[in-house]
C-alpha positions, 0 to 999 in steps of 0.5 A, a space after each residue: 482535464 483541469 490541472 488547477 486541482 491536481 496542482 494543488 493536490 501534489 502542493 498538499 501531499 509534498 507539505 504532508 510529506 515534509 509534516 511526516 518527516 519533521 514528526 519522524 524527527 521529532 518522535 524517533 518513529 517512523 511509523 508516523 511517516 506511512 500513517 501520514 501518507 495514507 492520511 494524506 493519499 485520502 485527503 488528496 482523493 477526497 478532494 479529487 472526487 470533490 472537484 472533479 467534473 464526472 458523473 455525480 453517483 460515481 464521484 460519491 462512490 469514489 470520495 466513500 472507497 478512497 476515504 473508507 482505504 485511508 481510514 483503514 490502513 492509516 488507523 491500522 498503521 497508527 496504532 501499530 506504530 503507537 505500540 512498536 518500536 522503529 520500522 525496521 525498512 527506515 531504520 536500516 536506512 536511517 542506519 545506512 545514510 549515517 550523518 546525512 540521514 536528516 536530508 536524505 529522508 526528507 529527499 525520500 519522503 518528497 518522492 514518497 510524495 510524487 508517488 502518492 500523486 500518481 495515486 491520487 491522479 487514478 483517483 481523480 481520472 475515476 471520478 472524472 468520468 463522465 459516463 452513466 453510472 453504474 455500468 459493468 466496469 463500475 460494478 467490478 471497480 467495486 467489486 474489486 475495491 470490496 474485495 481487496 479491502 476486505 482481503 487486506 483487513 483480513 490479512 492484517 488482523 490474522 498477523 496482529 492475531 499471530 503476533 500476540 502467540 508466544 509462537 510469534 517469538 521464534 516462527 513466522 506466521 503461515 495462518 490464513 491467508 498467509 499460507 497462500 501469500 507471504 506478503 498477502 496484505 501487500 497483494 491486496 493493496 496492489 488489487 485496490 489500486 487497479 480498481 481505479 483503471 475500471 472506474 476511469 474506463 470510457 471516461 476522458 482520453 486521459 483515462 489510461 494514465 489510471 493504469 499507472 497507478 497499479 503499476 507502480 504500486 506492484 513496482 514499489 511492494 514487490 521490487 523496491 519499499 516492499 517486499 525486499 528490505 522486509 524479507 531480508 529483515 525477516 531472514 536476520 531475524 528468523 533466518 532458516 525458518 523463514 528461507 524455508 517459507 520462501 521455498 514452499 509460499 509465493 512471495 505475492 500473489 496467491 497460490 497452491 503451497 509447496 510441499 516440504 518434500 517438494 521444496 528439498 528436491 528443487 533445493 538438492 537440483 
């Protein structure tokens, strides 16, 4: 494996991440910080299919999905920001770091840049595999990157759908595939990261490290950036309403729906 271009791949996304912050500074949104990073995370892939040494076909493939996921979710994430207000998750940070906010968001957004090289790394040991293509793994790394793309734009424009509802006011949104989900866009970007385990299998004795890509996603949606400090400003702002949702709708992944009565009765034992 050459490290040349992984060197200068995470020297690209810490000086993005410093761009990120310095824009946040200035604007007051940090919603420019996420539409950076995953500019930046499909730059770095990009550029990782492009040097790497694998199977041409499959390195192709590669450069389209990761460039195809940045356009999509940084153009969705722009534009959202170019509408809204602050994000709630930075500002309740920004909020608890008081006067020492400036350097700890920079601090932050340096490990925002450390987690986005473990990103691209995936996407590097995918275009570095060497095999023939397409093989029964290639088909489902497609497979799934279609799907949790597709999934993912779905569950985006059925929010924006609700938000623009004067329902969106006082309710939380159940459309969809957000009667299934409670965070259904969360679940399909984890899915479009294990896509990259697929694509890197029977490639180098590297190939492995792919995994570290979708555990670390789950990790940071589902414990730590992700789902906690949106559900406990969902719960402010909607309060019983959204506690209730919580009861009757897995958090992550997709499942049946609870029943209200059903929901009681765990609450009452």
């Amino acid at each position: 494996m050459n490290f040349i271009p992984l060197i200068v791949i995470a020297i690209w996304l810490s000086a993005a991440m410093a761009g990120a912050w310095a824009i946040q500074r200035w604007t007051g949104r940090s919603g420019w910080i996420d539409t950076i990073w995953s500019f930046a995370v499909g730059l770095g892939g990009i550029g990782a299919a492009l040097s790497a040494n694998g199977e041409f076909g499959r390195r192709m493939v590669v450069l389209v999905i990761i460039a195809a996921w940045a356009l999509r979710l940084g153009g969705h994430i722009g534009a959202r920001t170019g509408k809204h207000d602050e994000d709630p998750r930075y500002a309740n940070l920004i909020e608890q770091w008081g006067d020492s906010a400036a350097l700890r968001l920079f601090v932050f957004l340096q490990i925002q840049a450390l987690a986005a090289f473990v990103l691209v790394l995936s996407v590097y040991l995918a275009a570095t595999n060497s095999a023939a293509f397409a093989q029964g793994f290639d088909i489902a790394a497609m497979a799934v990157a279609a799907i949790a793309l597709g999934g993912e734009a779905l569950s985006d424009f059925q929010l924006a759908r609700f938000r623009k509802t004067p329902q969106a006011k006082t309710e939380v949104c159940e459309t969809g595939l957000w009667r299934y989900s409670r965070h259904p866009n969360y679940f399909f970007e984890w899915l479009f990261w294990c896509c990259w385990l697929l694509f890197a299998l029977q490639g180098t004795a590297w190939s492995w490290l792919a995994l570290l890509a979708p555990m670390m996603m789950y990790w940071l949606l589902v414990h730590v950036s992700g789902i906690p400090p949106l559900e406990e400003h969902m719960l402010r702002s909607r309060g019983e309403k959204f506690r209730s949702l919580q009861q009757r709708v897995n958090a992550f992944f997709p499942g049946p729906r609870k029943s209200e009565n059903h929901s009681f009765e765990e609450n009452r034992s």
